[in-house]
C-alpha positions as CSV (number, residue, x, y, z in Angstrom):
1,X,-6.1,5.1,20.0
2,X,-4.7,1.8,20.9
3,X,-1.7,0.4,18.5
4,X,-2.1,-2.5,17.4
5,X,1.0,-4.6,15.5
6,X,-0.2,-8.1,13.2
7,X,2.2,-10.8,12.4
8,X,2.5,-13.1,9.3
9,X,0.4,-15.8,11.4
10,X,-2.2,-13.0,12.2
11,X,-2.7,-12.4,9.0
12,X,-2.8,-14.7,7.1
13,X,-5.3,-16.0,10.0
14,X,-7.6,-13.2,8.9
15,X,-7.4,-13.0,5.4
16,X,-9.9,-16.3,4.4
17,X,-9.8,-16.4,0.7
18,X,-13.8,-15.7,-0.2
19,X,-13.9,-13.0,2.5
20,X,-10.3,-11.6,0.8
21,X,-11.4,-11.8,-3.0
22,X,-15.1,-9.5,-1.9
23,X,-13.2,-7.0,0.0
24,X,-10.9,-6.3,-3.1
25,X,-13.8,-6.3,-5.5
26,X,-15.6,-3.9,-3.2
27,X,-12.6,-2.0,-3.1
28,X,-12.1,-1.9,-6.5
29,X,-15.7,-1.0,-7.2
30,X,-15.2,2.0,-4.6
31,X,-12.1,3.4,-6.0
32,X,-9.2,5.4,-3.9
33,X,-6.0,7.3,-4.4
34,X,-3.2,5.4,-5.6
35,X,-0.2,6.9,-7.3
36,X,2.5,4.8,-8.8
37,X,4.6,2.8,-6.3
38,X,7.2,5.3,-5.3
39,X,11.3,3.2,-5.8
40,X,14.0,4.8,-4.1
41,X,17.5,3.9,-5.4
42,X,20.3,3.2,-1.9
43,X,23.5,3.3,-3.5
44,X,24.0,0.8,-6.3
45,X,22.1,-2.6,-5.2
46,X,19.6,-1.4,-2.6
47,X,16.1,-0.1,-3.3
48,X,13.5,1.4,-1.2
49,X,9.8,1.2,-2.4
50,X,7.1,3.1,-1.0
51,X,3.2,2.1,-1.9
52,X,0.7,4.6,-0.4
53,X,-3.5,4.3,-0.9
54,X,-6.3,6.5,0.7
55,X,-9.9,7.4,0.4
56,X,-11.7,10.8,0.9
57,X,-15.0,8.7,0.4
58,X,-17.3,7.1,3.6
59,X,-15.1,6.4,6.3
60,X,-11.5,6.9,4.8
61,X,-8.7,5.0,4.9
62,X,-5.5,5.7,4.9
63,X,-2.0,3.2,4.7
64,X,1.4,2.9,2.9
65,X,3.7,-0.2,2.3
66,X,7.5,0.2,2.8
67,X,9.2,-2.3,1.2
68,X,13.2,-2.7,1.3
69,X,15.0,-4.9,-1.4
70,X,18.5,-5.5,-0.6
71,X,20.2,-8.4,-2.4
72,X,23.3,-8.3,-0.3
73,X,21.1,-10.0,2.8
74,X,21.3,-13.0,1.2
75,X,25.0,-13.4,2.2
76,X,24.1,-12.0,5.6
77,X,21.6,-14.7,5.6
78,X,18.7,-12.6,6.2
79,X,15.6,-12.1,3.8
80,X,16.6,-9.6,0.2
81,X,12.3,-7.9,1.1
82,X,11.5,-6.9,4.0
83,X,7.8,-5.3,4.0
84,X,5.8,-3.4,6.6
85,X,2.1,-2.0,6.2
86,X,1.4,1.4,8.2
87,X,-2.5,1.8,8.2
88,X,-3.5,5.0,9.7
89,X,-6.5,7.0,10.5
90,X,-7.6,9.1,7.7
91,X,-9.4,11.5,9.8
92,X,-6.5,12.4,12.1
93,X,-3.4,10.8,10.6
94,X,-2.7,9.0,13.6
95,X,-1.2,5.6,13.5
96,X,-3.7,2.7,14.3
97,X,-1.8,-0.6,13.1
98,X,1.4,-2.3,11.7
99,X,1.0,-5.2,9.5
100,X,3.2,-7.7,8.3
101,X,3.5,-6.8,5.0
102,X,4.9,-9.9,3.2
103,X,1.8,-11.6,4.4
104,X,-0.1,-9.2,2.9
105,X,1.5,-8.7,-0.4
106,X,1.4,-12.8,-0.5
107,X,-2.5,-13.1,0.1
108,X,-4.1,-10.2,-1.5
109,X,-1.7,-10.7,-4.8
110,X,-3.1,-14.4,-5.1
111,X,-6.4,-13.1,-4.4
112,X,-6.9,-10.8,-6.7
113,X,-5.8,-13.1,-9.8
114,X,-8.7,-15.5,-8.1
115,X,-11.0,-12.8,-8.0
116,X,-10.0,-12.1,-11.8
117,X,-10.4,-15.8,-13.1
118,X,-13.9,-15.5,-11.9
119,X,-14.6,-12.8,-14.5
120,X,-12.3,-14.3,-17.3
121,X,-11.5,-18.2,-16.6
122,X,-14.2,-20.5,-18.0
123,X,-16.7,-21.7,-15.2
124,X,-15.7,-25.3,-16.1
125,X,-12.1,-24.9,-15.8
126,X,-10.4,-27.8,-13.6
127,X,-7.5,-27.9,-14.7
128,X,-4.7,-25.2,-13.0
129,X,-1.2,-25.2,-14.0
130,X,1.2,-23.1,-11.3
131,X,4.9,-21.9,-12.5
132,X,7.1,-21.1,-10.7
133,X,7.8,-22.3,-6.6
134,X,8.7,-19.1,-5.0
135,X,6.9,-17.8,-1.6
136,X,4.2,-16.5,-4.0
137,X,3.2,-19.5,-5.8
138,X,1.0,-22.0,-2.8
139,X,-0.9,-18.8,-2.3
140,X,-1.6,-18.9,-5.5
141,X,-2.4,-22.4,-5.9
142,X,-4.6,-21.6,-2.7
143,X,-6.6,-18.7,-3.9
144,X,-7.6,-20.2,-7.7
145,X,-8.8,-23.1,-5.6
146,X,-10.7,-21.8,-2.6
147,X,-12.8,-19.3,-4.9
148,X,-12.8,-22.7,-7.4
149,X,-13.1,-25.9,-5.3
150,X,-14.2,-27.9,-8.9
151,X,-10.7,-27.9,-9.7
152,X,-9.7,-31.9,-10.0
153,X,-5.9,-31.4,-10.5
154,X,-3.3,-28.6,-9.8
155,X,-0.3,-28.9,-11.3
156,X,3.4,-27.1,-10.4
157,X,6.5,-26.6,-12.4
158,X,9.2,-25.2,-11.6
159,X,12.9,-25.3,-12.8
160,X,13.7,-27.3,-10.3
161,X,11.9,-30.4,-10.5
162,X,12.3,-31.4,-6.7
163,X,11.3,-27.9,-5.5
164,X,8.0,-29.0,-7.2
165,X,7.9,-32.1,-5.7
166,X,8.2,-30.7,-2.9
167,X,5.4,-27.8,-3.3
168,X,2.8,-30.2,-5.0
169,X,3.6,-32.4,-1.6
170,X,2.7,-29.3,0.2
171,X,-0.5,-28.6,-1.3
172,X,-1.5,-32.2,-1.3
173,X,-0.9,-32.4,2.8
174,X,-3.4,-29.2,2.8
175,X,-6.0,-31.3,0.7
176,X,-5.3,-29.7,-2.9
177,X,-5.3,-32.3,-5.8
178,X,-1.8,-31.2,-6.4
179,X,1.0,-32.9,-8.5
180,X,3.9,-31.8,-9.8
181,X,4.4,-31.5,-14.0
182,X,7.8,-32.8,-15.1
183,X,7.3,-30.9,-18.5
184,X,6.1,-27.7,-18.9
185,X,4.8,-27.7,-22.2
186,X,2.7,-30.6,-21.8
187,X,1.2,-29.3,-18.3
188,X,0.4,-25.9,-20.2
189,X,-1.4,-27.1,-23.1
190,X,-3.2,-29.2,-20.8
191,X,-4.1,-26.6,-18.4
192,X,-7.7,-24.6,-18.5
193,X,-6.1,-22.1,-15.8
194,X,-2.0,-21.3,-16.7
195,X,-1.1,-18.7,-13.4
196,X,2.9,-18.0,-13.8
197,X,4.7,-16.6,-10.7
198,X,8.0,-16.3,-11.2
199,X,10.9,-13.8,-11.3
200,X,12.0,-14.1,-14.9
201,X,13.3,-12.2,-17.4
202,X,12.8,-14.2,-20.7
203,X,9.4,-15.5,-21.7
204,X,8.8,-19.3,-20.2
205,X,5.1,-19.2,-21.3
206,X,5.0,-19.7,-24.9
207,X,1.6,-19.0,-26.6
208,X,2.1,-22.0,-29.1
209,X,1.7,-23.8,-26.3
210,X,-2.2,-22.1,-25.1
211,X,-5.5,-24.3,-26.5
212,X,-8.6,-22.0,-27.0
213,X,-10.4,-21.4,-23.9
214,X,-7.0,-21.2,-21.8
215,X,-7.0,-18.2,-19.4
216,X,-3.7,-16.6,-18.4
217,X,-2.5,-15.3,-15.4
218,X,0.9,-13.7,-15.3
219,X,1.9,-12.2,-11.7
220,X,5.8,-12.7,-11.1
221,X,6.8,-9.8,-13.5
222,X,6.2,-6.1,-11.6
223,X,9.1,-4.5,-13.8
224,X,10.1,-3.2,-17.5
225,X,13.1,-6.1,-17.7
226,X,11.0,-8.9,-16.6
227,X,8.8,-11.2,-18.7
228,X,6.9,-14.2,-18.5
229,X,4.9,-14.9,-21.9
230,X,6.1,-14.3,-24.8
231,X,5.0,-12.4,-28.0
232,X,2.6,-15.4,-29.2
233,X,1.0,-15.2,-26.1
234,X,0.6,-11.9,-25.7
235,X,-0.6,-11.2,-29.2
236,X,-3.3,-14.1,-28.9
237,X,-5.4,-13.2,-25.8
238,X,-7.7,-10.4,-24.7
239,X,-6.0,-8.3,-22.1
240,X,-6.9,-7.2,-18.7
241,X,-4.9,-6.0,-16.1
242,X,-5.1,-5.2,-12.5
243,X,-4.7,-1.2,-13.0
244,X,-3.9,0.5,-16.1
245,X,-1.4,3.0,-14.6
246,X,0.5,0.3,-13.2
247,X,0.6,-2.2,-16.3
248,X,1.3,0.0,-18.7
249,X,4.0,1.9,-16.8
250,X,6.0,-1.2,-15.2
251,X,4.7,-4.4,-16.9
252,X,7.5,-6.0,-19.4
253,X,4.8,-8.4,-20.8
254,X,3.2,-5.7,-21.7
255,X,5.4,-2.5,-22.2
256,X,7.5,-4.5,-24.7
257,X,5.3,-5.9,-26.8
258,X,3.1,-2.6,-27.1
259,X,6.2,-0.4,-28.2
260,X,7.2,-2.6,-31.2
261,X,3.8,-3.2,-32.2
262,X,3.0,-6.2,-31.2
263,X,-0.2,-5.5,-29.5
264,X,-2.0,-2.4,-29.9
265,X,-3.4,-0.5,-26.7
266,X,-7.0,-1.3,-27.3
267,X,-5.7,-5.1,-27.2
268,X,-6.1,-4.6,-22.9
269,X,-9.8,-4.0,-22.7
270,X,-10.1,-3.7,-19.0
271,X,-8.6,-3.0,-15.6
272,X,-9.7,-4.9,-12.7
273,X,-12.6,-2.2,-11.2
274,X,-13.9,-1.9,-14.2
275,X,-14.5,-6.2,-14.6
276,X,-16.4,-5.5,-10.7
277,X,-18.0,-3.1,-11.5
278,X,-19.7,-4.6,-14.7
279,X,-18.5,-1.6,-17.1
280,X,-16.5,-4.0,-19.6
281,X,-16.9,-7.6,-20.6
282,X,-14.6,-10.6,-19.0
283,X,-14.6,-13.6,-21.0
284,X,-17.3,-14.1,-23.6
285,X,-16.9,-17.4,-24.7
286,X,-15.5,-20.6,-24.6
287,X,-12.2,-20.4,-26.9
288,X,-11.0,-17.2,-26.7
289,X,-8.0,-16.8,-24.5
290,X,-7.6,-14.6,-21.3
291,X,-4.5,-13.3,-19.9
292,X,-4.9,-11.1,-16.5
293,X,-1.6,-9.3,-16.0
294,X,-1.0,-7.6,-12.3
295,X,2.0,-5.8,-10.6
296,X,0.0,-5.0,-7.7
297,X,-1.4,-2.0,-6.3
298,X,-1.8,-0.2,-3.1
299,X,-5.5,-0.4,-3.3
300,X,-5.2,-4.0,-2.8
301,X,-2.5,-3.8,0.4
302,X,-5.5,-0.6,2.0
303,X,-8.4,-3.1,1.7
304,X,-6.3,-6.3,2.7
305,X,-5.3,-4.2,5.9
306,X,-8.7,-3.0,7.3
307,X,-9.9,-6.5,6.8
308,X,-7.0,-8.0,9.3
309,X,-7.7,-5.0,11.5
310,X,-11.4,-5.6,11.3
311,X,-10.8,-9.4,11.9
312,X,-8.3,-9.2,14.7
313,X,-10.6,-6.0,16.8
């Protein structure tokens, strides 16, 4: 079995947005084994994370993402994550590709918020509001308008207001109706779609701020400490989430508000494969408001990797 390695332009090369968003609800649909991302502590700043997926089902599939966070690299002038994506043969365990796994993590988080806005955004939504300028947030500006051309304006905020500039310049060069919003309160209670990517720790999306028919897409936070909405928010929307397991074990807009009663846990009325598969409801009309809340999943980094090895032969 030949080896094959994929870099960042190889992959995100091979990951087109449509064909991206119906391997993941296929995948979803199917189902697989994913336990909880494994996090390794390395001495006092340094973490190792482990994320491993498989099915017994059909043809298999087997893969793991290694991820290393160290925040002294910054000094050293090299990147705090470093990802890789082993994808194996389930049949035999042998190895059959290495993936960039930034890439991967980049496209197929963005991707599956697109594929849940289909299920919970309102079909006349053309408005999107992106927080947050990271390396997450043009993918996700990206993905909620490739699988939603109609869109007529995109706006970015960040806390920097010439990082946004420079973003919505970005976007606009790649033929996005993009602009940056110099005040985030006014962009969000404009906004039909409100998709936050940042890393912080105190709620920036206040639900005051959310008109009926808003839907809510919060993807920066993947820990207990971290939170992007706050209470209002929380308290005013119907909940979905990528995967229960993962939500309810590492989400902070979540996790906090559910154990001081807040929200109760019938509040999130779906996980992702269950919006796929047509089990439970998305959005059933035209004021409630949405929020989608991922930290990822391993099922998402499995199905994202056969497609780049299915793309690339």
């Amino acid at each position: 079995m030949t080896l094959r390695f994929y870099s960042a332009e190889q992959v995100h090369a091979a990951l087109d947005w449509e064909r991206l968003a119906e391997a993941l609800a296929a995948a979803f649909a199917a189902g697989a084994q994913v336990p909880l991302r494994h996090a390794h502590r390395l001495g006092e700043t340094d973490t190792l994370l482990l994320m491993p997926a498989w099915r017994d089902a059909g043809d298999g599939g087997l893969g793991v993402k290694i991820v290393t966070v160290m925040p002294g690299n910054a000094a050293r002038g090299a990147a705090t994550v470093n990802a890789l994506y082993l994808l194996l043969d389930r049949a035999s365990g042998e190895l059959r590709a290495v993936v960039d796994g930034e890439a991967l993590t980049l496209r197929r988080t963005a991707a599956a918020s697109a594929l849940a806005a289909r299920h919970l955004a309102r079909a006349d939504s053309a408005n999107l509001l992106v927080i947050g300028t990271g390396k997450l947030a043009p993918f996700m500006a990206r993905a909620h308008y490739a699988l939603r051309p109609q869109l007529a304006r995109v706006r970015v905020w960040g806390r920097r207001a010439e990082a946004a500039q420079t973003l919505a310049q970005l976007l606009r060069d790649e033929g996005l109706p993009a602009e940056a919003a110099p005040d985030l309160e006014t962009a969000a209670r404009d906004a039909h779609i409100v998709s936050c990517a940042t890393t912080a720790t105190a709620p920036i999306v206040h639900g005051a701020w959310l008109a009926p028919g808003t839907h809510l897409d919060l993807v920066g936070s993947f820990t207990r400490a971290m939170r992007e909405a706050d209470d209002a928010a929380v308290a005013r929307a119907r909940i979905f989430v990528d995967t229960y397991a993962g939500a309810l074990a590492e989400a902070g807009d979540l996790v906090s508000p559910l154990a001081r009663g807040v929200i109760a846990r019938t509040q999130i009325e779906a996980e992702l494969a269950e919006l796929v598969r047509g089990e439970k409801p998305g959005r059933r009309g035209g004021d409630e408001i949405t929020l989608f809340k991922s930290v990822g999943t391993a099922l998402e980094d499995l199905a994202a990797a056969e497609l780049v090895v299915r793309a690339g032969g």
